[in-house]
N, C-alpha and C positions, 0 to 999 in steps of 0.2 A: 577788352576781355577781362573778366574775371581773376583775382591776383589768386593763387595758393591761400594764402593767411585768408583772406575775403571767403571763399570757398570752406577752409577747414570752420570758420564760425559759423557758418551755415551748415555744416556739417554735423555740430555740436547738436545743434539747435535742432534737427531734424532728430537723430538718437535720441535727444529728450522727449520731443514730441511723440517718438514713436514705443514711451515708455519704457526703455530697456533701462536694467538695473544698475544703481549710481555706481558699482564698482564694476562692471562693463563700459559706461562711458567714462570713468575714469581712467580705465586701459588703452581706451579710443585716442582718450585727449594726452596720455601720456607719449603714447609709438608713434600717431602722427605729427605732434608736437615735434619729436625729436629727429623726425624724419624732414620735417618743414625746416627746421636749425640745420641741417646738413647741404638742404639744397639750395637756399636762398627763396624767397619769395618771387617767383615768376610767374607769367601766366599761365591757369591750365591747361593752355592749347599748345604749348613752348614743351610741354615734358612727353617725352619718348618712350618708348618701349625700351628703348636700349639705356635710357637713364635711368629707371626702375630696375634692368638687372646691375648693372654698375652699383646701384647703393646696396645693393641685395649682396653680392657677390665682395663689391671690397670694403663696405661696411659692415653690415650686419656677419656674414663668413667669415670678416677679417675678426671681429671681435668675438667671435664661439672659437676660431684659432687661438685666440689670447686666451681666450676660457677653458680651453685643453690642457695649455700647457701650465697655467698655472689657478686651477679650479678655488682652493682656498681663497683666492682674490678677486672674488667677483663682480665686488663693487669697488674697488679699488682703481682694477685699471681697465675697466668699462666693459669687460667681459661680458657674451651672452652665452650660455647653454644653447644645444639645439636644439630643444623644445619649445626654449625662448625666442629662437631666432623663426620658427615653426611659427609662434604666434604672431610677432611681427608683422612677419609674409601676408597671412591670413586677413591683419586689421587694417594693411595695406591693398589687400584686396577689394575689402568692403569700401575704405573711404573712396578710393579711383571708380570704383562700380556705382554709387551711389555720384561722383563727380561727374563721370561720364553722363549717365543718364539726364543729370539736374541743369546740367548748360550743353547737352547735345554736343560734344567731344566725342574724339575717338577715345579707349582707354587704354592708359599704355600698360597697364598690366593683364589684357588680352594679352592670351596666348602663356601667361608662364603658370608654368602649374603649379599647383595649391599642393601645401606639404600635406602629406601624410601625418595623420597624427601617431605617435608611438601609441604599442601598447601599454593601458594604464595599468601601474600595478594597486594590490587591495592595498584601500585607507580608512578600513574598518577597525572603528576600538575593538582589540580583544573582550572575548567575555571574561575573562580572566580580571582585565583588568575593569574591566564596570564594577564587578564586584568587589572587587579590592575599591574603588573608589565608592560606593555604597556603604560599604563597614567604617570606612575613615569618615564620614560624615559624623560631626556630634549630635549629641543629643540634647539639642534647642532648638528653641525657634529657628533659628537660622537653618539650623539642620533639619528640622522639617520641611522647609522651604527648596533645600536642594537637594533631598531623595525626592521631593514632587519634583524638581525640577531633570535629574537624570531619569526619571522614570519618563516623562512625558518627550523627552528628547528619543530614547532609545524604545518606546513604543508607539511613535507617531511615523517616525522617517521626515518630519516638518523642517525646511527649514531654518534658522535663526532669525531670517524676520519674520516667518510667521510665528513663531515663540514667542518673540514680542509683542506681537501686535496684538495676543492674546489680552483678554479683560475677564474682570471679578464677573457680570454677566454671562460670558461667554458661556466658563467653565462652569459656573452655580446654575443656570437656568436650559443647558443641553449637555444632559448625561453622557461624557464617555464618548463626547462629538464637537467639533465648535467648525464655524467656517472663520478662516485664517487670514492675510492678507501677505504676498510672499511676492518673488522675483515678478518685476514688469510690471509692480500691484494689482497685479492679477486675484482675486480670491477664489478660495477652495477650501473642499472641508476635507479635516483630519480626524482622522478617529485611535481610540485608546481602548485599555480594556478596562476591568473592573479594577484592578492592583492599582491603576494607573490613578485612576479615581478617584480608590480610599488616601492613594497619595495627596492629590489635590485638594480634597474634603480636606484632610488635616492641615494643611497649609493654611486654607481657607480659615479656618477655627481662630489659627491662632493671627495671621495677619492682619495689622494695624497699619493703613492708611486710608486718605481720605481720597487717593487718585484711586481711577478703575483700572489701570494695569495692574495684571497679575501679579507680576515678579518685581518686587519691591524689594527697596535696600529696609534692610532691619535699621539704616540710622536714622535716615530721616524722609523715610514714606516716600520717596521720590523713583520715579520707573527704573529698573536694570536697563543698562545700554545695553548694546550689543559689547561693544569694550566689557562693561562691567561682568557679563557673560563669562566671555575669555579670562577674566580675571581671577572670576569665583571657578572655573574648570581647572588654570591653572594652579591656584592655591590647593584644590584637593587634589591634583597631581601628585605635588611635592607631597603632600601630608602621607597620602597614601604608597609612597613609594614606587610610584609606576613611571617605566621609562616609555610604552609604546607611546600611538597618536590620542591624544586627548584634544578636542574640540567637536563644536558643534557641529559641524560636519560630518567628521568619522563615526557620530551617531545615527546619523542618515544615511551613510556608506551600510554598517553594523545592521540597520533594519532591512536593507535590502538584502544582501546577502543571507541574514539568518533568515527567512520570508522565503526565500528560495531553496534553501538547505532542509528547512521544515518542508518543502513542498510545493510552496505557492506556485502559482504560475507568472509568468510575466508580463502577459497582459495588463489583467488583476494588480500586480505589483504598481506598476505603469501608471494606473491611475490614482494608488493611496500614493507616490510621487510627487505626482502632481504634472507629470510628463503627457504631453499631447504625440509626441513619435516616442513610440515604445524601444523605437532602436536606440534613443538615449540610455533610456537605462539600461538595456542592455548592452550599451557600449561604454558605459562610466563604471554601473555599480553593479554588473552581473560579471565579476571580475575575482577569477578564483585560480592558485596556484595550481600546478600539475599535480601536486599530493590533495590540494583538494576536491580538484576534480575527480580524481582517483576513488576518491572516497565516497563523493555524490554517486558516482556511479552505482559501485558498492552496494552504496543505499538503496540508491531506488531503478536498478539494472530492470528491464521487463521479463528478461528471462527468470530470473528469481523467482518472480511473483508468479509466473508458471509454471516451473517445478515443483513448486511450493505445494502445486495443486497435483502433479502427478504421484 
């Protein structure tokens, strides 16, 4: 029969094939990885239901107990959060479901239930501070290159790989649209408005290299990472003074929520996304404090809009 280690490469191998995104099978190869180190390499017909809660309960529980009592040390002394310990469970699911199936085993994580996920809180950039990081931007090339670039972040909702994947083409030969290339290299088109544009146009203008990515280092023509991304976000952080969330992300958080706040519907939302179940985004980024719910209300109550008229 089939060894664990035998099983988890083939496991690997299956996730690639089935296109999911490199820091998804990174998290794969990291939990079962460390999960494989705990138990020994046996075969998969030898692992129980009842060995599944044992590593659950006095590994993984044991280590969120260490991570209670002393939180500031969590790499230290192998602490998990229970969020962390939440994901685990989860990618322990998936590989025993995907084992079970692929060598006809029973699975021994039938039957335990699947954590709940917490409620997420918002990891939306303030508008406060985009704009505080739009004024600290200078005034050069370079600095045209990154208001195009926070404006295309915060009026797409895209991605970081599809930001990337963007080209000189894209943007110059379809107006205010391009199709992208994003999680599971999946492709999809993003759209901008006019601001976004004249942003871009001027980038364009002045931009010197001879590659067809868009986002280009000012030294030596060569494409922005995604690293290099983070880099140029963080430097106008600091410059600009701002403590909240700054990255590419919390600019796709920031488009859905404002998107919804203005009125949009969810649906609609769903698909400039880039979401195929609307309940993701409704479950990730349709995520608003009790004052701001409070306030959505406010805004757009039905009764209002009726009185309005009496």
């Amino acid at each position: 029969m089939t060894t664990l280690n035998e099983a988890f490469q083939e496991f690997l191998y299956a996730v690639r094939a089935d296109s999911l995104s490199p820091a998804t099978i990174k998290q794969y190869k990291s939990i079962v990885s460390n999960y494989l180190q705990m138990v020994g390499d046996y075969s998969v017909d030898e692992i129980e239901r009842r060995d599944m809660r044992s590593y659950i309960v006095e590994e993984l529980q044991g280590r969120a107990t260490r991570y209670v009592d002393a939180p500031q040390r969590p790499q230290t002394d192998g602490g998990l959060s229970r969020a962390s310990v939440a994901t685990h469970v989860t990618v322990l699911h998936r590989f025993w479901s995907w084992v079970a199936s692929e060598y006809q085993i029973d699975n021994p994580m039938k039957g335990i239930r699947r954590p709940r996920r917490a409620s997420p809180e918002p990891k939306a950039i303030e508008a406060q501070d985009f704009i505080r990081l739009f004024h600290a931007v200078s005034d050069t090339d370079a600095g045209i290159r990154d208001r195009a670039l926070l404006c295309l972040l915060a009026d797409t909702g895209a991605r970081l790989g599809g930001v990337i994947s963007l080209t000189v083409p894209d943007v110059s030969n379809q107006k205010q649209s391009a199709r992208v290339i994003e999680k599971g290299l999946k492709s999809r088109l993003i759209f901008w408005t006019y601001y976004t544009q004249r942003m871009l146009d001027r980038w364009l203008a002045v931009r010197k290299s001879s590659n067809d990515s868009l986002w280009v280092s000012m030294n030596d023509g060569n494409p922005l990472t995604a690293s290099g991304i983070y880099q140029l976000l963080k430097r106008l952080k600091k410059k600009a003074h701002v403590r909240g969330r700054v990255n590419p992300h919390s600019f796709r958080h920031a488009f859905a929520r404002t998107y919804l706040e203005n009125g949009g519907d969810l649906v609609t939302l769903a698909r400039l996304m880039g979401h195929n179940d609307v309940n993701v985004t409704a479950n990730y980024y349709a995520v608003f404090s009790k004052t701001e719910l409070a306030e959505l209300h406010g805004k757009h109550s039905p009764l209002l809009k009726l009185v309005e008229d009496l």
